[in-house]
C-alpha positions in Angstrom: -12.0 -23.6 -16.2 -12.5 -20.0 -17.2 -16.3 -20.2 -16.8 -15.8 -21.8 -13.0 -13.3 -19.0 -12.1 -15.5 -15.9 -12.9 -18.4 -17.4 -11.6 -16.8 -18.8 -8.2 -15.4 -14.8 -8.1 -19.3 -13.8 -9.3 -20.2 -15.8 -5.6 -17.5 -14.2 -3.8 -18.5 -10.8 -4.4 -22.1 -11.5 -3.9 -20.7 -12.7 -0.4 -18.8 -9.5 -0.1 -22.0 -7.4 -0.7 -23.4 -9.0 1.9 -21.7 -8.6 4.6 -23.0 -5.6 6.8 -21.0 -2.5 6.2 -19.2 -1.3 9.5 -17.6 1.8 8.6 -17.9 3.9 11.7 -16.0 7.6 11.6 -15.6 10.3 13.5 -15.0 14.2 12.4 -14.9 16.9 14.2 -12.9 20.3 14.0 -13.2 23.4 15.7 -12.3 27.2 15.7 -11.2 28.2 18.6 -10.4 24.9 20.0 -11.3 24.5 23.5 -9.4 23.5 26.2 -5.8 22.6 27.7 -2.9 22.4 25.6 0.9 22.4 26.9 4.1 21.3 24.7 7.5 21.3 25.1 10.6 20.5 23.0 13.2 19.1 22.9 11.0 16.7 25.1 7.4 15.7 24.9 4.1 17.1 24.0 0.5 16.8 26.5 -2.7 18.5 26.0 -6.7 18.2 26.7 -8.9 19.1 24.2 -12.4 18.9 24.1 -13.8 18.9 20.5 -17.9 19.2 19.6 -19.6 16.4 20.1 -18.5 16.1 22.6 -15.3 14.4 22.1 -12.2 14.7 24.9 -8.8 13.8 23.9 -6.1 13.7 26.2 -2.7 12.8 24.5 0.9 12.6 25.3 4.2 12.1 22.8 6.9 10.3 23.8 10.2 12.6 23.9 10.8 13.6 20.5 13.6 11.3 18.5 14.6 14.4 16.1 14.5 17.8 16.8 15.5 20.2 13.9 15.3 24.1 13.8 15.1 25.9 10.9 13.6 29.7 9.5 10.6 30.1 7.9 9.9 33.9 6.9 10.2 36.2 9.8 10.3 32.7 12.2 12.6 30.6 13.9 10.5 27.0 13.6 11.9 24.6 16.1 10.3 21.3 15.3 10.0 17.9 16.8 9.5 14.7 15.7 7.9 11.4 17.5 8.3 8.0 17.3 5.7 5.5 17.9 4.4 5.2 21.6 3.2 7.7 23.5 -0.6 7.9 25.0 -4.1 9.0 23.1 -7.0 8.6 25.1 -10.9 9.5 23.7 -13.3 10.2 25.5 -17.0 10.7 23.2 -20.5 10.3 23.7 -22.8 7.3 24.1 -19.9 5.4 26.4 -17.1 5.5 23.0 -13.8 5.3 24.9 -10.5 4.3 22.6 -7.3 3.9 24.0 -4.3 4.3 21.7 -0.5 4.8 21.0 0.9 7.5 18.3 2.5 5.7 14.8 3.9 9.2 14.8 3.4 12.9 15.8 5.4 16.2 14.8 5.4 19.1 17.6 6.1 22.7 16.5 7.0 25.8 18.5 7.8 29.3 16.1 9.7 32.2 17.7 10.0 35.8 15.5 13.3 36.8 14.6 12.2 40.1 14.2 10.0 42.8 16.5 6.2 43.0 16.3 4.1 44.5 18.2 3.9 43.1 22.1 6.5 40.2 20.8 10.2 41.5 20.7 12.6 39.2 18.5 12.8 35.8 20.4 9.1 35.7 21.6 6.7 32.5 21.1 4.0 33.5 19.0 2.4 29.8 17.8 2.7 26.2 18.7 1.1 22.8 16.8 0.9 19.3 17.9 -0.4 16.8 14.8 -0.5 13.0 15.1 -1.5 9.5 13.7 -2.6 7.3 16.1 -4.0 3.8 16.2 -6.2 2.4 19.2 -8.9 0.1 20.4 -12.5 0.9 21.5 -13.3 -1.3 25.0 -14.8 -3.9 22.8 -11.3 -4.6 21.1 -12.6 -3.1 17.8 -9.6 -1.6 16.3 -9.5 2.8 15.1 -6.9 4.8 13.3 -7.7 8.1 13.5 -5.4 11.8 13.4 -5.1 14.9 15.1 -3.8 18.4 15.2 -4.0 21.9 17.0 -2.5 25.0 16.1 -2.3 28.4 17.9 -1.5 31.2 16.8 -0.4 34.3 19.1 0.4 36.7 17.6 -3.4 36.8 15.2 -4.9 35.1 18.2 -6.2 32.5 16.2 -6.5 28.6 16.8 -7.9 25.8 15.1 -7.6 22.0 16.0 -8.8 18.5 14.3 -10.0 15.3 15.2 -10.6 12.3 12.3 -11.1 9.1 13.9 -12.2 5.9 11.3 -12.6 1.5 11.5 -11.8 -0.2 8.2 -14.6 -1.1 6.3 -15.0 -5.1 6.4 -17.3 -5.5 3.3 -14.4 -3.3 1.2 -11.6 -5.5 2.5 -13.3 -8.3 1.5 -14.0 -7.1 -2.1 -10.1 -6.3 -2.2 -9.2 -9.3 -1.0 -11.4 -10.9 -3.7 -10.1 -9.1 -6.1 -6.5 -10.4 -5.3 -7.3 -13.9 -5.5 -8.9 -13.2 -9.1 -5.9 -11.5 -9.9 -3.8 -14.9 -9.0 -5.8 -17.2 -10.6 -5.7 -15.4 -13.6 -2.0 -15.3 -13.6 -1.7 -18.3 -12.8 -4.0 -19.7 -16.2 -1.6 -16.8 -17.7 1.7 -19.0 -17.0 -0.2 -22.1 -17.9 -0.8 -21.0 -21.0 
């Protein structure tokens, strides 16, 4: 018995091997980002950005389900959080279009609570949007991918973030292998 279980899992992962490797991915950051980018809270966040590539993401949360406000250093951080829903279109080259809903998506906007220069106490000086979405490509293949921008004011520096992925099926396979080992040897374990 033990000699037909290692070598029907020897088979398996042979099979596994086999199959052709789809792991496409995506990632792309930039400094400055480029393009539009408006949020709001308590309420929703919506932007354009165009990343190199070139990639275009249009998104939009759904109104924030928990807002909180809080002080960090010489800031006043008021910060929402999404729920699932909410839009995340992409837009890249050679026709890749995915369509896809947030799993979740924190919004920031920081005031100062003291003076600087050109900001009295009060002033925005910095906003970020990040999210984890999940999506389809027009030929139903499924993506998971994340996002974030951040602007900063006050240093008039920004930065934003696009990682977009597909599972692997040859690795999903060898796990799912691997599990199945894992119960038959249990199983001869209790046996025993």
């Amino acid at each position: 018995m033990k000699r037909a279980t290692i070598a029907t899992l020897a088979i398996l992962a042979l099979l596994a091997l086999g199959v052709p490797a789809r792991a496409d991915s995506v990632s792309v950051q930039q400094s400055p980002f480029n393009g539009f980018f408006g949020i709001s809270l308590p309420g929703s966040s919506s932007g354009l950005l165009l990343f190199p590539g070139p990639y275009q993401l249009t998104f939009q949360t759904m109104p924030a389900t928990q807002t909180s406000t809080f002080v960090q250093g010489t800031l006043d951080v008021l910060e929402g959080n999404s729920g699932p829903g909410g839009t995340v279109d992409v837009l890249g080259p050679n026709g890749f279009q995915l369509s896809g809903a947030f799993t979740d998506a924190v919004s920031e906007i920081f005031r100062t609570t003291v003076p600087i220069p050109a900001f009295p106490v009060g002033s925005v000086v910095g906003f970020s949007v990040t999210g984890d979405f999940t999506g389809s490509l027009t030929d139903g293949e499924q993506w998971q991918g994340t996002f974030g921008v951040e602007q900063n004011l006050a240093s008039e520096s920004s930065s934003s973030f696009l990682r977009m992925s597909t599972p692997e099926p040859a690795t999903l396979l060898l796990l799912a292998t691997g599990m199945v080992g894992l119960a038959f040897r249990r199983r001869r374990f209790v046996q025993d």
